[in-house]
Backbone as numpy.savetxt, mean C-alpha at the origin, in Angstrom:
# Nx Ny Nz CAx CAy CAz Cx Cy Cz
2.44 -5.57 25.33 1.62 -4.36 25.33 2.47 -3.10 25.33
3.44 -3.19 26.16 4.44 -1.81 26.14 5.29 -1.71 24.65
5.23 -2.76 24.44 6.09 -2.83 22.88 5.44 -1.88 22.18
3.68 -2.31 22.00 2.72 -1.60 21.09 2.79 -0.49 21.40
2.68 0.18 22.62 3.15 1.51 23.09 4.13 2.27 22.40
5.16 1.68 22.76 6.46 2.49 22.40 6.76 2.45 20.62
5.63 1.37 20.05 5.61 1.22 18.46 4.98 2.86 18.30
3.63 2.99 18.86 2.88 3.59 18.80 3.34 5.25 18.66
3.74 5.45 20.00 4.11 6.40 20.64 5.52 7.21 19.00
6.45 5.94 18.54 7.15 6.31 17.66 7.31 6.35 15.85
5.46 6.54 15.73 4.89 6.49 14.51 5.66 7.51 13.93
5.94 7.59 12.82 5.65 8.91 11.87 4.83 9.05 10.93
4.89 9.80 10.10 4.25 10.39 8.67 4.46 8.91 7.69
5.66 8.21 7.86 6.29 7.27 6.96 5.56 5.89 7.26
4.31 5.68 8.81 3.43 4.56 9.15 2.52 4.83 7.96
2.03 3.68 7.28 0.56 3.76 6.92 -0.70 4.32 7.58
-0.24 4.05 9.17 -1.83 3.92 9.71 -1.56 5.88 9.95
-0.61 6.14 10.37 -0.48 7.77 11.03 -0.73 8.60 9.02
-0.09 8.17 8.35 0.10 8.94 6.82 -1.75 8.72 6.40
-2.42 7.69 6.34 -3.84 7.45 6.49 -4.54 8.90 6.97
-4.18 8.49 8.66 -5.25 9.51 9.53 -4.96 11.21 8.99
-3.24 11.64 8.61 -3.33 12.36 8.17 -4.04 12.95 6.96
-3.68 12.31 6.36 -4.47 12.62 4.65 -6.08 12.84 5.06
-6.43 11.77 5.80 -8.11 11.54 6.46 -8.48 13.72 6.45
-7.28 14.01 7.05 -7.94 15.72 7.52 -8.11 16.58 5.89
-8.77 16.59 5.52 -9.04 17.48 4.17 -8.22 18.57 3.66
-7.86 19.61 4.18 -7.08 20.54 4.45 -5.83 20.40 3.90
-5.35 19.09 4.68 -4.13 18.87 4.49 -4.16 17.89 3.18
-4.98 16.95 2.72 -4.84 16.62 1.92 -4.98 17.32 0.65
-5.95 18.22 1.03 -6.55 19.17 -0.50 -5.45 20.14 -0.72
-4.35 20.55 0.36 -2.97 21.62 0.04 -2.41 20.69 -0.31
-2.11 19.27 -0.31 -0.72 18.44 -0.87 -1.18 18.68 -2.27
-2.60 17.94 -2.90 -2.65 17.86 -4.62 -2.30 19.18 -4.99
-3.13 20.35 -4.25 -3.28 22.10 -4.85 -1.05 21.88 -5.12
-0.74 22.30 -4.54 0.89 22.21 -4.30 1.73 21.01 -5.71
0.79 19.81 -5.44 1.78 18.93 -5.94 1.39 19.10 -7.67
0.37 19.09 -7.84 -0.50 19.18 -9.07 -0.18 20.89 -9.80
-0.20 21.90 -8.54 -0.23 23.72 -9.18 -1.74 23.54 -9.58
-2.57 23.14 -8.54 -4.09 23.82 -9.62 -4.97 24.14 -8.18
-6.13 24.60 -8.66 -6.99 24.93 -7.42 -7.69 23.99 -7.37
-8.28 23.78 -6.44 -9.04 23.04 -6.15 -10.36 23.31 -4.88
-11.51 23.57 -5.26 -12.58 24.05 -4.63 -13.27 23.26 -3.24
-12.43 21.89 -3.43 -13.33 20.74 -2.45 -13.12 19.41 -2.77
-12.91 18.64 -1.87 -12.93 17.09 -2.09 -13.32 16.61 -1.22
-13.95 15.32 -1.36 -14.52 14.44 -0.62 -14.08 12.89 -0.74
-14.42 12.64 0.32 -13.25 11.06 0.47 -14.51 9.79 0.25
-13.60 9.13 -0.63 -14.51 7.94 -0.95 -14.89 7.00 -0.58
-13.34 6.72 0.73 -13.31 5.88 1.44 -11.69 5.22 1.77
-11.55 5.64 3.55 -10.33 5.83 3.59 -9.89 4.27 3.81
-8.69 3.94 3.20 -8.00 3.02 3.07 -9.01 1.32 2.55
-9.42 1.95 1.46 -10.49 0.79 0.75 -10.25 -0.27 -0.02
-11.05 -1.39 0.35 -10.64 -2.87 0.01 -11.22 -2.80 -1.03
-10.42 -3.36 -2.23 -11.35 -3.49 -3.86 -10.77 -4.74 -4.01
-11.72 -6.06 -4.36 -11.84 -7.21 -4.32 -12.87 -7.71 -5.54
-12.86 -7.09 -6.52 -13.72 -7.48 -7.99 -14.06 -8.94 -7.82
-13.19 -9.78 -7.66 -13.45 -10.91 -7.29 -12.93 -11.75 -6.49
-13.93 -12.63 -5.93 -13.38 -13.29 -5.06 -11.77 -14.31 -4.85
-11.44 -14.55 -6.57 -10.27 -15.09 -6.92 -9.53 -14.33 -7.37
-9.27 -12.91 -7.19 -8.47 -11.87 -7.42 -7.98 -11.37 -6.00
-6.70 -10.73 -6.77 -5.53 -10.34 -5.20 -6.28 -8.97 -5.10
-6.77 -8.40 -3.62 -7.19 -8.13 -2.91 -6.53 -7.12 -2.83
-6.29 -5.53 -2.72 -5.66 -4.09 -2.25 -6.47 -3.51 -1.31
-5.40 -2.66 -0.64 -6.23 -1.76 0.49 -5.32 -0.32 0.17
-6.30 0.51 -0.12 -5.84 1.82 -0.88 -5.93 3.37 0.25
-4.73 3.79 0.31 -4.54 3.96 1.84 -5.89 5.61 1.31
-5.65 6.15 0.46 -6.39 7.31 0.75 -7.26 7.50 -0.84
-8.62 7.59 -1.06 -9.12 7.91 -2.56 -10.05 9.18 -1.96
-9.82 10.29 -2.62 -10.25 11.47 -2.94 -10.71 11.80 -4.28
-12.29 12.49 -4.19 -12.27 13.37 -6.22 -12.53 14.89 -5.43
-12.47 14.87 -6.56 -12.48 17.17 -6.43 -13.82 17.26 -6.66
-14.08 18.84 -7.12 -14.85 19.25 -7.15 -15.17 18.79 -8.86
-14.13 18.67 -9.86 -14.80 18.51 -11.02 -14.41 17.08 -11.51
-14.72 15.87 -10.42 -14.65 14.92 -10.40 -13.46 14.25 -10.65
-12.78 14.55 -10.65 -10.81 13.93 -10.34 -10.49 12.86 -9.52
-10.17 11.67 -9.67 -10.03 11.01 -8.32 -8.78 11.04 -8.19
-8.04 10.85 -7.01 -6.66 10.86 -6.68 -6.61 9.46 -5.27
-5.69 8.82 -5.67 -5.00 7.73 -4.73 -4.03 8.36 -4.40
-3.75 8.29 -2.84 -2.37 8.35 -2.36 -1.75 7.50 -1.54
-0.68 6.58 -1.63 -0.12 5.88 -1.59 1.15 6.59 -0.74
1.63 5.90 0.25 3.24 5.45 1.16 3.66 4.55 0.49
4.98 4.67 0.12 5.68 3.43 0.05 7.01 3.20 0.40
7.30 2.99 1.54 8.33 3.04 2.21 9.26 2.02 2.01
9.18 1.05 1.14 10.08 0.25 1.22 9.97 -0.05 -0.44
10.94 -0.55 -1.21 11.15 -0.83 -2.76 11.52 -2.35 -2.89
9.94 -2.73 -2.62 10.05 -4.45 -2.64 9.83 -4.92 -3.83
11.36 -6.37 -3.52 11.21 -7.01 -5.01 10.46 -8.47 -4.97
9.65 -8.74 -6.05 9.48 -10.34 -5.82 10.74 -11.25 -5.19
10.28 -12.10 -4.38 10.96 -13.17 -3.82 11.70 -14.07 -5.24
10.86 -14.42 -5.78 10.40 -14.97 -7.13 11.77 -14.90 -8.30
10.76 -13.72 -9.01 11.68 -13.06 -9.65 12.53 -12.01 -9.84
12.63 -11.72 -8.33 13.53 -10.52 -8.41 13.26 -9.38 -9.04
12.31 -9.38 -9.11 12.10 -7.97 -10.14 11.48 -7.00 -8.93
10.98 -5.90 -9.38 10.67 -4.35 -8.55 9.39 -4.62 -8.85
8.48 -4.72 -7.83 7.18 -4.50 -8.21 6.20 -3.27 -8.05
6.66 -2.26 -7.74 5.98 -0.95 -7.82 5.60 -1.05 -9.05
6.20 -1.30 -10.26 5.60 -0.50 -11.79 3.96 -1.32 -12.02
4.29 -2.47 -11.40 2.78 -3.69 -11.63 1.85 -3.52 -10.78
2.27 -3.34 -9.26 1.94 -2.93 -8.79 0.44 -1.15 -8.62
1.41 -0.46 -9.70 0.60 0.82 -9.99 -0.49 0.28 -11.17
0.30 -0.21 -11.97 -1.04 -0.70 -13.17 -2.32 -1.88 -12.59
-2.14 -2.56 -11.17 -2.97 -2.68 -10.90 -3.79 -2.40 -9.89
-3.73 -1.11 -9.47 -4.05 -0.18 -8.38 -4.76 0.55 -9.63
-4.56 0.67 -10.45 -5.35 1.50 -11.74 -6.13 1.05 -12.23
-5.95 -0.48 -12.67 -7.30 -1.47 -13.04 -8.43 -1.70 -12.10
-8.04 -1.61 -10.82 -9.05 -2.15 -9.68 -9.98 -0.62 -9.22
-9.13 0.48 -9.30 -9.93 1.77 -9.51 -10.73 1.98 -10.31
-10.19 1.50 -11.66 -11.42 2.33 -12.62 -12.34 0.98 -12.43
-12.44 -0.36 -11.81 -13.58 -1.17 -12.29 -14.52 -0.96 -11.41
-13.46 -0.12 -9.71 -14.50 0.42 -8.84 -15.28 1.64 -8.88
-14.73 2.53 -10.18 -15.56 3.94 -10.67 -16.44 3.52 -11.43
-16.39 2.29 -12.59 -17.23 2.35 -13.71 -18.37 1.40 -12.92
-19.64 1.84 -12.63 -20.79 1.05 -12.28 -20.95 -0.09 -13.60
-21.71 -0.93 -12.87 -22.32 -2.25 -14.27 -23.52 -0.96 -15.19
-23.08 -1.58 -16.74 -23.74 -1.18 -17.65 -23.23 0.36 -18.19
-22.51 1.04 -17.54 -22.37 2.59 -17.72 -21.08 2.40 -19.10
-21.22 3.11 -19.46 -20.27 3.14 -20.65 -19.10 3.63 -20.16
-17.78 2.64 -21.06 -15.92 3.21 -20.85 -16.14 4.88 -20.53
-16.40 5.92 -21.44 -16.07 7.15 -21.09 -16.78 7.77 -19.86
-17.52 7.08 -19.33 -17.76 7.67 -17.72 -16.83 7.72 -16.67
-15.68 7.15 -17.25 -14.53 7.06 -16.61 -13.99 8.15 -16.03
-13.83 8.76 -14.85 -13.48 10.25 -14.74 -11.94 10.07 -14.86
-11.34 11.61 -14.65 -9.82 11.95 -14.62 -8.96 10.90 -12.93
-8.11 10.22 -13.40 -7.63 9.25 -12.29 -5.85 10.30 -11.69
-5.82 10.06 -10.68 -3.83 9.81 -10.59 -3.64 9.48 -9.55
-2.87 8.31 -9.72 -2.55 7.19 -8.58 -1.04 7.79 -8.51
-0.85 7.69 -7.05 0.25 8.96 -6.24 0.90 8.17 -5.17
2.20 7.78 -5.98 2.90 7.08 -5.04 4.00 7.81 -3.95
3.98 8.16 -2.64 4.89 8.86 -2.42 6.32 8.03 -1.63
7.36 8.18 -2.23 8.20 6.98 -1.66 9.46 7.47 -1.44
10.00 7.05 -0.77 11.27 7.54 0.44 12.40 6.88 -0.46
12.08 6.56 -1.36 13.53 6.13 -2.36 12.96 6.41 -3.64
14.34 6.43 -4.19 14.12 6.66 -5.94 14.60 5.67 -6.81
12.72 5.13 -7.11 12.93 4.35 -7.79 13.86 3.99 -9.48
14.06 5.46 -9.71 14.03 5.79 -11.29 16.13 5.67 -11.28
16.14 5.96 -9.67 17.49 6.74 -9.75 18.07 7.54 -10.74
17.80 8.74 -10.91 17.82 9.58 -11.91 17.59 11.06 -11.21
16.94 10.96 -9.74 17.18 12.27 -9.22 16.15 13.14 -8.97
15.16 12.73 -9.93 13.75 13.66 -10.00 13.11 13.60 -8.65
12.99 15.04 -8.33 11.37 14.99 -7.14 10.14 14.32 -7.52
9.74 14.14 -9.26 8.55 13.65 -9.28 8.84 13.20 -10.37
8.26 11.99 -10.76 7.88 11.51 -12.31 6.88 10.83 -12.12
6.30 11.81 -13.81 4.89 11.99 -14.16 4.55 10.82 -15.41
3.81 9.82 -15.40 3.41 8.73 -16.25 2.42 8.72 -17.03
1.83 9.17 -18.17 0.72 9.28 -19.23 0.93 8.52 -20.58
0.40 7.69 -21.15 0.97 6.77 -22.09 0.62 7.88 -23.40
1.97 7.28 -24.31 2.82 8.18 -25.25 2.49 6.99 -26.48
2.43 7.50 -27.69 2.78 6.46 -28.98 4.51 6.49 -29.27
4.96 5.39 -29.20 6.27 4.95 -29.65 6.55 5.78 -30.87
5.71 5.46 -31.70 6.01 6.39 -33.25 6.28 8.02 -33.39
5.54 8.13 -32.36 5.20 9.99 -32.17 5.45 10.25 -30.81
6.34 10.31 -29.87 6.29 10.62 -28.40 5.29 11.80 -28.11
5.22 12.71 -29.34 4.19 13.72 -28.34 2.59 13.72 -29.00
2.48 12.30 -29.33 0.77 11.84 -29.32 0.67 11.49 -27.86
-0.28 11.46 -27.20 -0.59 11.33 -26.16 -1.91 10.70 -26.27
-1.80 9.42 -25.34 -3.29 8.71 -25.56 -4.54 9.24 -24.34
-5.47 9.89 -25.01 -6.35 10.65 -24.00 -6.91 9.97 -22.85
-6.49 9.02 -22.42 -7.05 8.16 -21.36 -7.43 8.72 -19.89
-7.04 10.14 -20.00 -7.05 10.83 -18.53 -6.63 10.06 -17.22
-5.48 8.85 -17.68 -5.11 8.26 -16.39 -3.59 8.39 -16.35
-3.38 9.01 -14.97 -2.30 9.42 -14.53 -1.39 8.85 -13.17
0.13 8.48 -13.33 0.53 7.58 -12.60 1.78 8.60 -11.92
1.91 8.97 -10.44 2.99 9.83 -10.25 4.11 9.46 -9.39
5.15 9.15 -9.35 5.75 8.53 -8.35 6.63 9.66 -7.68
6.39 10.15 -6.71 7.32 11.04 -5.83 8.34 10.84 -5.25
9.15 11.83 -5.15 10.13 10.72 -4.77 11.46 11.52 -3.57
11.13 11.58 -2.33 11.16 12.62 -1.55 12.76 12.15 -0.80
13.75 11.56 -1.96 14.96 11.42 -1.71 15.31 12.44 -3.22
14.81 12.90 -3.74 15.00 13.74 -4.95 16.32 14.91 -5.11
16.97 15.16 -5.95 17.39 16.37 -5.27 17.41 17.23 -7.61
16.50 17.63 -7.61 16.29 18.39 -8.68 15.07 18.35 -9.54
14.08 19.54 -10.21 12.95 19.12 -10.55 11.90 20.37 -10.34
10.83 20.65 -10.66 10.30 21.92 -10.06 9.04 21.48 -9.57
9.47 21.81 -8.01 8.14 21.55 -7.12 7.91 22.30 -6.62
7.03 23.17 -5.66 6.62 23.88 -5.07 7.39 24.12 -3.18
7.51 25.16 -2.85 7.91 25.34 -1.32 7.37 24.07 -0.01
6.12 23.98 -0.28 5.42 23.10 0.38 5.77 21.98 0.02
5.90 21.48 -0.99 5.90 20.24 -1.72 7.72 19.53 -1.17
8.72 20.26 -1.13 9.83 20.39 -0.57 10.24 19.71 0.48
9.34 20.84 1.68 9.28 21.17 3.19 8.72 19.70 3.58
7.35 18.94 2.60 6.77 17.71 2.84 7.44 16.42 2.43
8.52 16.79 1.60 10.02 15.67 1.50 10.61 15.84 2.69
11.08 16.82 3.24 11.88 17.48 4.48 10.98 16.34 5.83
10.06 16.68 5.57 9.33 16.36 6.75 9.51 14.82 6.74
8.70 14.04 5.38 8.29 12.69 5.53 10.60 12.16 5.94
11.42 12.66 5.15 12.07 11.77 5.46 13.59 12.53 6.48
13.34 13.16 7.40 13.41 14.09 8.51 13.36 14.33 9.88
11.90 14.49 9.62 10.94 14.94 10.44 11.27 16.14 10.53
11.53 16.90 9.85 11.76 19.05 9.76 10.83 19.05 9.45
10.12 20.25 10.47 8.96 21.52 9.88 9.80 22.74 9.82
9.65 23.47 8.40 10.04 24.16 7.90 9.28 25.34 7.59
7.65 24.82 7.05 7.22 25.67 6.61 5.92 25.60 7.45
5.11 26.03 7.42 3.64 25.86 7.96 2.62 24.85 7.84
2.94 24.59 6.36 2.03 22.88 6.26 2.71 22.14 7.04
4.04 21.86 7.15 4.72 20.71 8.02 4.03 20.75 9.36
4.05 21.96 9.81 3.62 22.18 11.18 2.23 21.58 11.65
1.66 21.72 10.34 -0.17 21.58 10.55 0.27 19.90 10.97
0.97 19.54 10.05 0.68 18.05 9.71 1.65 17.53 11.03
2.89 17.98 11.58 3.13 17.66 12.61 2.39 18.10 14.10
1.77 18.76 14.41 0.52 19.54 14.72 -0.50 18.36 15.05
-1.00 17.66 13.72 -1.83 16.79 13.73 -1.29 15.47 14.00
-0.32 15.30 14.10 0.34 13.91 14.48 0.13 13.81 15.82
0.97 14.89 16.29 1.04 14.99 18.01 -0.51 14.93 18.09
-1.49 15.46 17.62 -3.15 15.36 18.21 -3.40 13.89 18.20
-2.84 13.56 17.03 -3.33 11.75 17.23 -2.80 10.97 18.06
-1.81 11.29 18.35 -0.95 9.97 19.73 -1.53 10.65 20.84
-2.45 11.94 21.33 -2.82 11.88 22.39 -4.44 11.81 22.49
-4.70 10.76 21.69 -5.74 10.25 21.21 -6.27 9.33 21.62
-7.09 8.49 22.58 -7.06 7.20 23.24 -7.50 6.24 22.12
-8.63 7.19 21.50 -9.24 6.21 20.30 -8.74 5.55 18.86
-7.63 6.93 19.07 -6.98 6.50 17.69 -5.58 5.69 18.43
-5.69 5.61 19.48 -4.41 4.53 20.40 -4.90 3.06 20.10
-6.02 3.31 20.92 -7.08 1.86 20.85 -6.88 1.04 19.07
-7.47 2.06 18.63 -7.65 1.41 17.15 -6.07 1.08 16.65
-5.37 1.54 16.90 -3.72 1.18 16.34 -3.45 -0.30 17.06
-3.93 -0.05 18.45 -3.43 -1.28 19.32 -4.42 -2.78 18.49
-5.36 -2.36 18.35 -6.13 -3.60 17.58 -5.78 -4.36 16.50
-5.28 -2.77 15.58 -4.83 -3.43 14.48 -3.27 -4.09 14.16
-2.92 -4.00 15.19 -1.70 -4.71 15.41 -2.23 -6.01 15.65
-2.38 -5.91 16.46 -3.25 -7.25 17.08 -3.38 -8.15 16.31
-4.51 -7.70 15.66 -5.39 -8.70 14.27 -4.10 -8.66 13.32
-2.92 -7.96 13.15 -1.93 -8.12 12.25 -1.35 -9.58 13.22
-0.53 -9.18 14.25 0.23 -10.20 14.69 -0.66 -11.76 14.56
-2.43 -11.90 14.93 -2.76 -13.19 14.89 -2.51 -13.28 13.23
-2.82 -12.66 12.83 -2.55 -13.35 10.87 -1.63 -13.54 10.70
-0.46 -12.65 11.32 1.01 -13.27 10.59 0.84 -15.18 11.21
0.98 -15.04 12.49 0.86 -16.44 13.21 0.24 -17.50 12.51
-1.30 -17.44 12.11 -1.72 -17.89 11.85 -1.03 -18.48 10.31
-0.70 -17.56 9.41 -0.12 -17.70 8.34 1.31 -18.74 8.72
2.07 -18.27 10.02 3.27 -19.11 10.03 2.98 -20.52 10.76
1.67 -20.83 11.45 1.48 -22.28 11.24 1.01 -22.79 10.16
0.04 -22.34 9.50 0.02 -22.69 8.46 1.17 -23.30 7.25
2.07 -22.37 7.14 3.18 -22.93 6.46 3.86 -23.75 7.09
3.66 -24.29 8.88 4.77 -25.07 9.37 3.65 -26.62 9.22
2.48 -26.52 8.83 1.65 -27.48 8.69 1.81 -28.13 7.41
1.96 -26.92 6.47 2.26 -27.67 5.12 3.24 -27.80 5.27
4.70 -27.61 5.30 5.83 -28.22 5.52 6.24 -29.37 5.82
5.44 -29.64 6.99 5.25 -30.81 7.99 4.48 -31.87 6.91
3.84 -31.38 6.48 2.90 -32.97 5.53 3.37 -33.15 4.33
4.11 -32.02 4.24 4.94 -32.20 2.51 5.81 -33.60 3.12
6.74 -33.35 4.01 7.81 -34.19 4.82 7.27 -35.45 5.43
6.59 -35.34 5.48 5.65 -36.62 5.61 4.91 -37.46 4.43
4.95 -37.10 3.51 4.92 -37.45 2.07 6.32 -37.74 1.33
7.22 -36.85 1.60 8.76 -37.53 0.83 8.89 -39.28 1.94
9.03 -39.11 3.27 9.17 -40.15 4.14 8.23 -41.28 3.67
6.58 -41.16 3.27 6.05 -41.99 3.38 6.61 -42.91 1.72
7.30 -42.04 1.02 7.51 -42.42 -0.59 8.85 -43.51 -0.08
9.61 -43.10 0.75 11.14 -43.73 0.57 10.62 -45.40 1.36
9.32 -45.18 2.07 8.92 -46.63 2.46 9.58 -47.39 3.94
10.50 -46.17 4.17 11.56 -47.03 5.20 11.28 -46.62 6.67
9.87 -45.85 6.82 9.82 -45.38 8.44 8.42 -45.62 8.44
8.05 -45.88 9.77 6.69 -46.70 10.08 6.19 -45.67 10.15
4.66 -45.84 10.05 3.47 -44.56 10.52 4.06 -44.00 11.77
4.27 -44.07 12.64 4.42 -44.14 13.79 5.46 -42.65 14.21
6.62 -43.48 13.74 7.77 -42.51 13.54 7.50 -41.01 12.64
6.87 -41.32 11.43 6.87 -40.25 11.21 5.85 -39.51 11.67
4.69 -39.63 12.14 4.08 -38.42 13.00 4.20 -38.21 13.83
6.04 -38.60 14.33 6.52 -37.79 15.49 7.40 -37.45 15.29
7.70 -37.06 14.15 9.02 -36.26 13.50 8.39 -35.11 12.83
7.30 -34.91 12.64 6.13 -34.07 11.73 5.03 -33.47 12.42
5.02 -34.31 14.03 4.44 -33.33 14.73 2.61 -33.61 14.33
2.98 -34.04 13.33 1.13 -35.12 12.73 0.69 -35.90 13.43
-1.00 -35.97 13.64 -1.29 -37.19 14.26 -1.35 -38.56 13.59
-1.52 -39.40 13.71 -1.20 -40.99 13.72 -2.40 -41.16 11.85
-3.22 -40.49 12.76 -4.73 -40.26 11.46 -4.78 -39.68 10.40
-4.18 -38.13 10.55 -3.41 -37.66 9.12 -2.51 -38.51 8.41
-1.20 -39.44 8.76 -0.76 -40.00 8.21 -0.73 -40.84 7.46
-2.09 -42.03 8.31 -2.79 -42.24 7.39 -3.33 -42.36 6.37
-3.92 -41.02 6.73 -5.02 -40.55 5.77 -3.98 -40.44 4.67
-2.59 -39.51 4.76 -2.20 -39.41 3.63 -1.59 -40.52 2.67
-1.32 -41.67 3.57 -0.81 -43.08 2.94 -2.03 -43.14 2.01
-3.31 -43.07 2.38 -4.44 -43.88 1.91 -4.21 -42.93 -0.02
-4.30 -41.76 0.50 -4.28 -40.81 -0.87 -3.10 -40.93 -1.41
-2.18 -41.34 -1.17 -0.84 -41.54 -2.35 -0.80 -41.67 -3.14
């Protein structure tokens, strides 16, 4: 319990759950796009903070830390990404697949059944990340698909992919936009938004409710990891109990006490061989 505390107590901007509650305050979210974007913006409303889109039941599952539209229907995702994970697999970087399917699962959650493709409003999925992925230096790179033949055809799809990149050092961003690199990888307030947003941090850790709710969701994190790591020590265990039962040379017996199996699973799995 004191662990969760002192987890708690040493959140930053760079947690999901604290970068969430922030964005959650309007203000602060509606000055990051005004700033990051250069446009005005009259009002936004949240669609639903940190939302599960699950099209189907046999499809991989996202939880989308912040979706906002404007006033002339814009939606914007904003995304943390604090770490530049590669498949186990294949080694590869999965942010770029990653974004294209944070984009597919958006627009299938904008387009209602029956409504036609161009009801599609203006999208930009907004990655903000504490490394650079591009290594190349930029504060921001901006993604809109181009024709190979003609780089400056531009395909009107109004979907936009931005990856920030707040280890940057060249590029033209705004004062605020800066001060909020400064901050996320820092912790400097510099300018006045920092302040709001550090301001609002300190309001949330002396928060019981938003304590409570952090402490839970740890919680329900730690039983899933668990649950997930017997799970794999179960399949492990019966895989190994299947090479043993093939080589023929150890009794039922022995091996569901090397496997930690009961006598009946083993069995059972002789019977299915």
């Amino acid at each position: 319990m004191q662990d969760l505390l002192t987890k708690f107590e040493n959140l930053t901007i760079q947690s999901d759950f604290i970068f969430k509650k922030v964005m959650s305050r309007k203000r602060i979210c509606k000055h990051l796009l005004e700033e990051l974007l250069q446009i005005e913006i009259a009002d936004i409303k949240y669609l639903e903070a940190e939302k599960t889109l699950e099209p189907e039941y046999t499809s991989r599952g996202i939880r989308l830390d912040i979706i906002v539209a404007d006033d002339k229907n814009t939606h914007y995702n904003l995304e943390m990404q604090v770490k530049n994970k590669k498949n186990p697999q294949t080694k590869a970087f999965v942010l770029p697949k990653r974004s294209r399917y944070y984009q597919a699962l958006l627009d299938f959650d904008l387009l209602q059944k029956g409504q036609p493709y161009d009801l599609l409003p203006p999208t930009f999925i907004i990655f903000i990340c504490v490394f650079d992925f591009f290594e190349q230096g930029n504060y921001v790179y901006t993604f809109k698909k181009c024709c190979l033949e003609n780089r400056e055809l531009e395909l009107p799809d109004e979907a936009t992919t931005m990856l920030l990149n707040t280890k940057g050092t060249h590029g033209d961003i705004s004062k605020d936009i800066k001060s909020f690199y400064d901050y996320v990888n820092n912790h400097i307030v510099t300018t006045d938004f920092t302040k709001q947003i550090d301001d609002e941090i300190s309001h949330l850790k002396l928060d019981t409710k938003v304590r409570r709710e952090f402490m839970l969701m740890e919680a329900r994190l730690l039983d899933e990891r668990r649950e997930g790591i017997a799970e794999g020590e179960a399949n492990a265990n019966i895989a190994t109990a299947k090479r043993m039962l093939a080589k023929g040379c150890y009794s039922l017996e022995v091996i569901a006490e090397l496997t930690n199996l009961s006598l009946a699973d083993v069995e059972k799995l002789k019977e299915d061989a």
